[in-house]
Every structure is written in structure tokens, then in C-alpha cells.
N, C-alpha and C positions, 0 to 999 in steps of 0.2 A: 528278650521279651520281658516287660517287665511283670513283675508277680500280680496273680488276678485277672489276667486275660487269654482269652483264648487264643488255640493257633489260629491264623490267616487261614487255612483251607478249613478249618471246621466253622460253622457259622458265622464265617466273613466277619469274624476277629473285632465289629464294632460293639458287641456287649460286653459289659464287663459280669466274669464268673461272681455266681453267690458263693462267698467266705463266709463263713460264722466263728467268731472266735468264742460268741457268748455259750457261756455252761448252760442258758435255760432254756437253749434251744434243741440240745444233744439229748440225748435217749439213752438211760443207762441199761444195760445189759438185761434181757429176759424182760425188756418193759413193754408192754401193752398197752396202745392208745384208748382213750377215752372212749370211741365207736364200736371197738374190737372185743373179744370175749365173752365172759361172760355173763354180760348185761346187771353185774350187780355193781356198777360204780355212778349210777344214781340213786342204791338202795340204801335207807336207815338211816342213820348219820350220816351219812357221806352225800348227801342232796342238799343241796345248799339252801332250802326250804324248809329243813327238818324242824322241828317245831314252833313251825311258824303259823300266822294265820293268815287270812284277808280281814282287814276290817270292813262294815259295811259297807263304808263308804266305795271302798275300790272294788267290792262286788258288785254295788248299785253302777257304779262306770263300765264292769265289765260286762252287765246286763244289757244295758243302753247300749253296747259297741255292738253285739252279737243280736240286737233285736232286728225281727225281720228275715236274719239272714238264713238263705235256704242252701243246702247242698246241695253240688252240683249232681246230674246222673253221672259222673263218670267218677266221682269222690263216694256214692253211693256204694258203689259198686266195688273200689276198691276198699272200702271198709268192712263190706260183707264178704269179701275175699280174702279178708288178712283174719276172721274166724274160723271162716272153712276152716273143718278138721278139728276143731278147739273144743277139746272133752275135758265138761266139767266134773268133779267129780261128787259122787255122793255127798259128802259130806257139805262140798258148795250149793248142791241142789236147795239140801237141807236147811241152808242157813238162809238162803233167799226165799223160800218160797213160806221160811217164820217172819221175815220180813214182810210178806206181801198178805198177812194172815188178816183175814176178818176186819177190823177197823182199820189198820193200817195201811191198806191198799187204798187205795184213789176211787177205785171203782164203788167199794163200800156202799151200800143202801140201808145201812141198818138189818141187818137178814131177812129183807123184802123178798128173796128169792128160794125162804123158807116156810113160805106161806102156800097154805094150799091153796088147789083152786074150786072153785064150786062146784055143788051137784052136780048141776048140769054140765058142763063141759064134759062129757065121752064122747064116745065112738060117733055114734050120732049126729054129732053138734058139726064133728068134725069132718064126717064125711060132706057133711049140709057144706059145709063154707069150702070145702076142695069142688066141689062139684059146681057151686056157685063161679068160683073164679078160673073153673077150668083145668083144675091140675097143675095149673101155670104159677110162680114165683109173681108179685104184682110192682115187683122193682126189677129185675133184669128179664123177666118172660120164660125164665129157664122152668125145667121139670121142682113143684114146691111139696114139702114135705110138712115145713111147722108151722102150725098156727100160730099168729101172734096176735098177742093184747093190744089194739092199739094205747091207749091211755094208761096199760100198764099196771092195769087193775085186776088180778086175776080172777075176781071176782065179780066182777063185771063181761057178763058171755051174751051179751045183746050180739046180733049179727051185724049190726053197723060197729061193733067196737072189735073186730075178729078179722083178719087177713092171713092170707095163705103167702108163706115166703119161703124160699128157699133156705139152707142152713147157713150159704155164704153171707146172705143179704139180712137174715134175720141175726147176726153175730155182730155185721153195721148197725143195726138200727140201738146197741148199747149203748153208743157214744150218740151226743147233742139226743138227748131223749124228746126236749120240746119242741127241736126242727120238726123230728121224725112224725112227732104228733101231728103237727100242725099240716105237714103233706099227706098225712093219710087222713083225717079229718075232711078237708080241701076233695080229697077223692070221692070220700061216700056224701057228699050234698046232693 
């Protein structure tokens, strides 16, 4: 039989056996692939990226290719599964959340949220505007606890500018602040 081929009774002898004669195919002693171990043979130097950058230009292409695009639920889901369990530690707390301090967070208003609120808003005001809207949350219906400013003003305590929300619904209304206005507005006409 000649060299390279398999016997006739083992997989009916028409394929021919993989031989390698090349060296850079072979695996020296105690070697460890690329996927295996560690996980530090994409780390520091050894990433073939290591002191590189993106130019604009190819960040502005990689912006355009990923615009739009939403993850799937089931990529959601496998993402917030590959953190389960993932404790960070003190020290990483610390360093993110100096990151996210006062001006430098997103959310930032200028310390609008260090401003007090007038006289009048106590107990009072407060029970007026629960009893007015029933107890009731005025975006999901649920049992509401916080008053909210509509226009954001805490200084401003008119009773068409006051709504009773729940803490879920009243934690929404941070984000797009001029929708929010404008459907509660829309409400008390």
C-alpha cells in the first residue's frame, strides 16, 4: 500500500491521510494554544494592537457600520450572563464612580439638584396633590409615593406644575426631560 493512505477496511481507503512534514505546523513540548490557559496572550505587548490607535477617519466608518444596530434578546441576555458573579472590587468602585463625578457624568445639570425647594412645598402641598391624583402613580397607575416638578423647577409649587409618580416612573422621567414635559403639560390643559 503505498505511503499516505489508509487501509481498505478503515474509511474505504479513498482519502488520502493528513501528513505534515512542515515544522510550523507541530507543537513543541508543554505548548499551549492560543484559546487555552491563561488568557494572557492577548495581554500588553503581545496584542498585536499594542500601541496603536484608530484614526478618525476609521472610527467615523466604524460608527456608520454599527449605527442603528440593536442587540438581539437573546445576545442581551447572554451578555448579562457572562457578568453574573463579577465582583468588582473596592478600589474599581472607586475609580469609576471619580469618573462619573459632578461635571463629568452625562447626567450633570450644573448642581440643579442642589437647590432647595420653596416655602411652600411641605406636608400640605403634598398631601393636596396625593389626594388630588388618588394615591395613584399618573404614568403606570401603580400605588405613588414622589411628587414631581413638572417643568423641573423646584421652585415653582403651582398645582398644575406638581404630579404624583411612583419612584419607578419618577426615575424615567430624568431621561428626554422636554418629552416628559411636554406629556405632562398636555395632561393638566
Amino acid at each position: 500500500m503505498p505511503k499516505g493512505y489508509a487501509k481498505k477496511g478503515i474509511n474505504k481507503g479513498w482519502f488520502k491521510k493528513r501528513t505534515s512534514n512542515s515544522k510550523k505546523t507541530e507543537f513543541k513540548k508543554n505548548h499551549k494554544p492560543w484559546n487555552k490557559g491563561d488568557g494572557n496572550y492577548m495581554k500588553g505587548e503581545q496584542n498585536h494592537f499594542y500601541g496603536k490607535k484608530h484614526t478618525n477617519e476609521t472610527k467615523k466608518i466604524n460608527k456608520q457600520k454599527h449605527l442603528g444596530k440593536k442587540h438581539t434578546l437573546k445576545t442581551k441576555t447572554q451578555m448579562s450572563k457572562s457578568r453574573m458573579g463579577h465582583i468588582t472590587t473596592e478600589k474599581t468602585r472607586k475609580k469609576i464612580g471619580l469618573a462619573n463625578k459632578l461635571e463629568k457624568n452625562g447626567m450633570w445639570l450644573g448642581g440643579k439638584s442642589y437647590e432647595p425647594y420653596g416655602i411652600e412645598f411641605n406636608k400640605q402641598l403634598k398631601n393636596l396633590i396625593k389626594e388630588r391624583d388618588n394615591h395613584k402613580c399618573q404614568i403606570c397607575f401603580k400605588k405613588g409615593k414622589v411628587i414631581h416638578h413638572i417643568d423641573y423647577n423646584k421652585q415653582n409649587n403651582t398645582l398644575k406644575n406638581l404630579i404624583l409618580l411612583c419612584q419607578f416612573c419618577h426615575g424615567k422621567t430624568n431621561q428626554n426631560r422636554k418629552e416628559w414635559t411636554k406629556l405632562f403639560k398636555r395632561k393638566f390643559k
